[in-house]
DOFIKE-29852 format. One record per residue: x, y, z of N, C-alpha, C, O in turn. Coordinates in steps of 0.1 Angstrom, whole numbers, plus 5000, padded with zeros to 4 digits. Each point is the difference from the previous one (the first is absolute). Layout:
! residues N
XYZXYZXYZXYZ ...
***
This chain:
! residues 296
500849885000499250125000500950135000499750104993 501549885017500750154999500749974988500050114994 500649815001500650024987499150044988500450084992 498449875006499250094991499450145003499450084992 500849945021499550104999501350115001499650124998 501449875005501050024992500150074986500250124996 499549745000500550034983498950084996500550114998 498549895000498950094998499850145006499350084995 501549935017500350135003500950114992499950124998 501149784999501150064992499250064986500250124995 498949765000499850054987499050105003500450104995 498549925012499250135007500750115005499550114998 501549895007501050155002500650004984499750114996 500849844995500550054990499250044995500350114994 497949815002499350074991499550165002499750084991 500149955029499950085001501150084997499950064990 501049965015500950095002500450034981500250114997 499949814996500350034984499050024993500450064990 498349925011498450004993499250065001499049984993 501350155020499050035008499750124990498950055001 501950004989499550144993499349924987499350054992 501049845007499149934989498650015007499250084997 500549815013498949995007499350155003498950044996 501950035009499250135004499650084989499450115003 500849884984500250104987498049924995499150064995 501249785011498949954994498549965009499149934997 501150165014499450005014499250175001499150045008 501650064977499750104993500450105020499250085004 502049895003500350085014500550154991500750024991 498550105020500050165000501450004996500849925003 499350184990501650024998500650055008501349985001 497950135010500650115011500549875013500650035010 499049844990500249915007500749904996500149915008 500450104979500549844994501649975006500449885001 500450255004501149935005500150005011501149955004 497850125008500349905014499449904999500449925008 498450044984499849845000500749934997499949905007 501150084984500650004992501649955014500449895002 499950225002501149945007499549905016500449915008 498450184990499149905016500149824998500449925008 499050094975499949875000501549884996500349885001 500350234995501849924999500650005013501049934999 498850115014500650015012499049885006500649895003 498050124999499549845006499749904993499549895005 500850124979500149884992501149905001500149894996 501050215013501549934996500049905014500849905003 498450145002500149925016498549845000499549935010 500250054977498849924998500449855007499349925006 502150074992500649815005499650075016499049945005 501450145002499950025015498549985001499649905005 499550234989499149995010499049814994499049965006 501650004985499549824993500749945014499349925006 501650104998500449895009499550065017499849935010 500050194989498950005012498649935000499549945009 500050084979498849975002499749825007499449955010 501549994978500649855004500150015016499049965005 501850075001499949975012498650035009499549935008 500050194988498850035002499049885005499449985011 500649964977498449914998500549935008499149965008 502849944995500749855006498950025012499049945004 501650215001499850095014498349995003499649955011 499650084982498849955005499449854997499249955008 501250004983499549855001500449895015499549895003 501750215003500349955014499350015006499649925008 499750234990498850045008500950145010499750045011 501349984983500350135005499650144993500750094995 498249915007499250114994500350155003500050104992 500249905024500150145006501350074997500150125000 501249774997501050054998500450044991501050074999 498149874991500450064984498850124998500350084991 498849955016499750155000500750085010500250124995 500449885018500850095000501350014995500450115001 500449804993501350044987499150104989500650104996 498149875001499050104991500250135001500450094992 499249925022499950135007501050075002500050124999 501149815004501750075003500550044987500950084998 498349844992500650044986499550124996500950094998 497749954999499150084994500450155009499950114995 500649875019500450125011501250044997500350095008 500849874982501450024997500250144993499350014989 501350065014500450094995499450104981500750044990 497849985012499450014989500250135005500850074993 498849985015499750185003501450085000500250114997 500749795008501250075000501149974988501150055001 498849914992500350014983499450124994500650104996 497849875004499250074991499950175002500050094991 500149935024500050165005501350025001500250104994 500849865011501550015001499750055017500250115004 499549795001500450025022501349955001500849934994 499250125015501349975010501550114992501250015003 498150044987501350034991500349974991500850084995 498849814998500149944988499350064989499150085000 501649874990499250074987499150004997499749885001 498950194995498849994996499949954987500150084990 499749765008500249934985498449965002500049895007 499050154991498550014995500049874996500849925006 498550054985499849884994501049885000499749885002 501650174995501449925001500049955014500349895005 499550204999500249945017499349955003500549945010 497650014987499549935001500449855000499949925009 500650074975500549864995501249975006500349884997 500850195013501149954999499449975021500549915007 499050154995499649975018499049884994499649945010 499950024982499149864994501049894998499949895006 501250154985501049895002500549975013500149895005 500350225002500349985012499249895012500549905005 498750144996498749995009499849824993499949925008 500050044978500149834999501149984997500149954989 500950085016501249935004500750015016501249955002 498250095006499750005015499049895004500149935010 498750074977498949905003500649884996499349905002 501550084994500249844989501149995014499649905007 501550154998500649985012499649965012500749935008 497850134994499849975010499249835001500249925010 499050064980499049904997501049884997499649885001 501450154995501049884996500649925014500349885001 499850225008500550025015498749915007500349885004 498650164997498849985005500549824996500549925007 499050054977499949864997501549945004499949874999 501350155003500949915007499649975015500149905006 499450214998500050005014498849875005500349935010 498350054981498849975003499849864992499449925006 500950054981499949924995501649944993500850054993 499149775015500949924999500249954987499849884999 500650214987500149964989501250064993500150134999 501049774997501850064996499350034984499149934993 501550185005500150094985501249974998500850055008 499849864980501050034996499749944984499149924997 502250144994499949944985499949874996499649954989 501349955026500249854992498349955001499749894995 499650175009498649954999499849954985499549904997 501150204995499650034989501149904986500250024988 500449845023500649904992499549905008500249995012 499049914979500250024986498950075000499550015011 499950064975499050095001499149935000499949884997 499250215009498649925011498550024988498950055003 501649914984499050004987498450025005499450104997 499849775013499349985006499850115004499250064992 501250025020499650055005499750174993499350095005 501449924986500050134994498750004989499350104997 500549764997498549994998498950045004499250084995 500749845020499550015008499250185002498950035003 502550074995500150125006499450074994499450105005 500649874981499850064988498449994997499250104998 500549765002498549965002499150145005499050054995 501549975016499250095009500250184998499350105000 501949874999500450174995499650054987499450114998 501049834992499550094989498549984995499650084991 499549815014498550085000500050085011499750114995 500549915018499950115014500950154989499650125000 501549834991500150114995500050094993500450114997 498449764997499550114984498850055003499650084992 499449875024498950085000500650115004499650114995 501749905015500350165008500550074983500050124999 500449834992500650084991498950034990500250114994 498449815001499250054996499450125002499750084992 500049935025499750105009500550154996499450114996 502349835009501050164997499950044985500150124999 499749814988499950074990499050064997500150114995 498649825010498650075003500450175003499750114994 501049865018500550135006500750114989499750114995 501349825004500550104987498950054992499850125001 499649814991499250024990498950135005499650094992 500149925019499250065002500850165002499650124996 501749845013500650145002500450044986500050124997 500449764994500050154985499150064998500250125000 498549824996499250115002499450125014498850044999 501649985008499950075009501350095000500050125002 501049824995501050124997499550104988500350125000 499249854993499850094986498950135007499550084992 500149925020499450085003500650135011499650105006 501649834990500950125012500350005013499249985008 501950064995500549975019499050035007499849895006 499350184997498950005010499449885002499949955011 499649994975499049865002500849925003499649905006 502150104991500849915004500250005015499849905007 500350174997500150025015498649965008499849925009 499650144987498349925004500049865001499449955009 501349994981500049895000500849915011499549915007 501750134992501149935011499250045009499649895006 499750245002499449995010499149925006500249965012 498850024981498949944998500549835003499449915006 502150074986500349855001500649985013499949885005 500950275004500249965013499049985006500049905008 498850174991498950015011499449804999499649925009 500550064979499549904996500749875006499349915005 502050084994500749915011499749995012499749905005 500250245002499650005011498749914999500449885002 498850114998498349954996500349844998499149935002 502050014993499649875000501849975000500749954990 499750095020501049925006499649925010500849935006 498050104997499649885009499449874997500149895006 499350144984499749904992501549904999500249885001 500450224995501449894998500649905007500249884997 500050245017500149925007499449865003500649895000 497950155005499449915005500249874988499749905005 500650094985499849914990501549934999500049884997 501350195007500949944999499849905016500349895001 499150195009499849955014499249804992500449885002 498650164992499249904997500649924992499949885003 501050174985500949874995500449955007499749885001 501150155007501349895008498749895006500149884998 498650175010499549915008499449894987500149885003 499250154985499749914991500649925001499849895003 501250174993501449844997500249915011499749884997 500650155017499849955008498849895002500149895004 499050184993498449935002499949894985499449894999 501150164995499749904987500549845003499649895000 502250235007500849845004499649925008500249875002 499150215005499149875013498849964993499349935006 500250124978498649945000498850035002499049974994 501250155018498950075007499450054986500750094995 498249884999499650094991499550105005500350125000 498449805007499050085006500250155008499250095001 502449895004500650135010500450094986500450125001 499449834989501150094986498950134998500150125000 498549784998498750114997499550045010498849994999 501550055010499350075010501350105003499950125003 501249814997500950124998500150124992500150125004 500049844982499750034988498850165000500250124996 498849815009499050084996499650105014499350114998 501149865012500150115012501450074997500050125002 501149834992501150114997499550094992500450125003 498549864985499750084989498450125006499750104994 499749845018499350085005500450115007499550115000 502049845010500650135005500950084990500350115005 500049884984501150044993498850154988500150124997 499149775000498950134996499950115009500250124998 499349825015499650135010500550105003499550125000 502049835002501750065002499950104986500150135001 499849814989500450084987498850145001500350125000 498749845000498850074993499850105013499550104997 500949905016500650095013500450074998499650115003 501849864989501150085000499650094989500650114998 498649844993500050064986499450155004500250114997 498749805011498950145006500350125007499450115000 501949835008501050095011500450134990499950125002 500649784986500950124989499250104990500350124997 498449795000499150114993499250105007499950114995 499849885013499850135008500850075007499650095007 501849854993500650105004501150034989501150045004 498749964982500450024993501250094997501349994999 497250165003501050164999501349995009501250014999 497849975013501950035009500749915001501050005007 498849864985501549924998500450044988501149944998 498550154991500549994989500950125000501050014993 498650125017500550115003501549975009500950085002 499049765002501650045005500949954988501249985002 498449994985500349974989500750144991501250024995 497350085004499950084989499050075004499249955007 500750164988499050084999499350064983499350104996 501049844999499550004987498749905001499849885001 499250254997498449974998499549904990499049935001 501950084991499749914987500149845002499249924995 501950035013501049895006499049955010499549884999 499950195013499150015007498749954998499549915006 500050144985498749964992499849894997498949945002 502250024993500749884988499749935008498949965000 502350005013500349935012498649935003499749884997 499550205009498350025007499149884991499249925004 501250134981498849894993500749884999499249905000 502150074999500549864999500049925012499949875000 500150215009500149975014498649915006499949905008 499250204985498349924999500149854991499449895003 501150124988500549864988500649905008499849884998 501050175012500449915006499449915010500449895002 498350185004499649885002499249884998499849925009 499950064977499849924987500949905000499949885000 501550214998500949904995500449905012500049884999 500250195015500849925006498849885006500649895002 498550104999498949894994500749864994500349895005 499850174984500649884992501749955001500349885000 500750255001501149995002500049895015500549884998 499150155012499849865015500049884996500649905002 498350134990499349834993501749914998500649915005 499750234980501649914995500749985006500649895000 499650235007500949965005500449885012501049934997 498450055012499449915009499949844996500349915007 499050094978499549894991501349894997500249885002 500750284992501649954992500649935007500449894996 499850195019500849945010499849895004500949925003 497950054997499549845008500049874986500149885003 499850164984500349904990501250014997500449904994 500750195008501249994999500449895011500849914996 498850085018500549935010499149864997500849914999 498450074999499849834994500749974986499749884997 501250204993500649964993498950014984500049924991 499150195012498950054988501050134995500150105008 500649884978500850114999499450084988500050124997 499449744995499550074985498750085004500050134999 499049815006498850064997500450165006499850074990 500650005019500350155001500650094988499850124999 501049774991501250084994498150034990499550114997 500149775000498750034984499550065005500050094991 499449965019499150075009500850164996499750094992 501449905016500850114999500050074987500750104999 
***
């Protein structure tokens, strides 16, 4: 697993870091913005093998069932040094956007240290290359089986994504920014969802391996009753309180407006977004990899 993801990182930081004015030229990005995106995305593209081999530890880390510990490495990460790059504290240079991405590389390369640390310390399994003689054919099968349907629904997804931001760029930085907004507010709103659904894979698998069906659907479908509630809460939290969260953003009335009606959309979407998401996770963990990707 860490050697493919590896190699696929490498080829993902070179496409970004060499491609990225192809991609962006065909993504139709503002021209008054094309070279801090531009260098944004060549400074956290080049770091793609790091934050691939965090994530890996990541999931080892919760299928142990060390859950709490891989959200606070989360949290130590996300709290790293973003304000003091971006404003220039303490003294340091004020590098705006640059400083964004370089306290981002930072910040998962403190995380990949610490989570690496975590799994020697917690879980009794030696990492080393002779694993990898003679090569373990089987098992890379095996790996594959499951990852590239799990990775062509997340990649049908993100081009979805793209496709939609080209056209939303052609309407200019305002609706662009409305947008990214709207997409943080929107994380917020069903990261709990996530949670709860990564919470619920690990126990499927579990439950499958013992058989328990019966514990699978009642799990299943009480995870998906709180994970709506949670989402469609929070959604509610944010649309009425719209103005004054968008004002610690911007004060552009136009952005604002924007914000307000998508914000109402959103609670439509995240409806169905729970369903998938929730769905994915639990047929991924009984080893259902296709039916998400056709769905997807």
């Amino acid at each position: 697993s860490l050697l493919l993801i590896t190699l696929t990182g490498i080829v993902a930081a070179m496409l970004l870091c060499f491609g990225h004015n192809a991609i962006f030229t065909w993504l139709k990005i503002p021209n008054d913005i094309l070279e801090e995106a531009g260098n944004y995305l060549s400074i956290v593209g080049s770091f793609a093998v790091v934050q691939g081999i965090y994530i890996a530890f990541a999931a080892i880390l919760r299928s142990f069932g060390f859950m709490k510990q891989v959200m606070y490495v989360s949290v130590v990460m996300n709290i790293a040094g973003n304000a003091v790059l971006i404003n220039g504290l303490f003294g340091l240079p004020q590098l705006g956007i640059i400083g964004a991405a370089i306290s981002t590389n930072i910040s998962k390369t403190i995380g990949l240290i610490i989570i690496f640390r975590l799994f020697r310390k917690n879980i009794d399994i030696k990492i080393s290359p002779k694993i990898l003689k003679p090569f373990p054919t089987q098992t890379l099968k095996d790996l594959l089986h499951i990852a590239i349907p799990s990775g062509g629904e997340e990649l049908s997804y993100n081009l979805s994504q793209v496709c939609i931001l080209k056209f939303i760029n052609i309407f200019g930085t305002a609706v662009i920014a409305t947008k990214v907004y709207c997409s943080m507010l929107a994380n917020v709103a069903y990261v709990y969802s996530i949670a709860l659904s990564q919470a619920t894979q690990i126990m499927v698998g579990y439950l499958i391996g013992a058989g328990d069906l019966e514990k699978v659907k009642n799990r299943i479908w009480k995870t998906l009753l709180y994970s709506m509630v949670i989402a469609l809460s929070v959604t509610a939290i944010l649309y009425f309180n719209a103005e004054t969260i968008f004002h610690i953003f911007t004060d552009d009335t136009q952005i604002i407006s924007l914000g307000k009606k998508i914000l109402f959309i959103e609670f439509f979407l995240e409806m169905g977004r729970t369903v998938n998401i929730l769905m994915t996770k639990c047929l991924t963990a009984v080893g259902d990899v296709i039916f998400p990707v056709v769905i997807g």
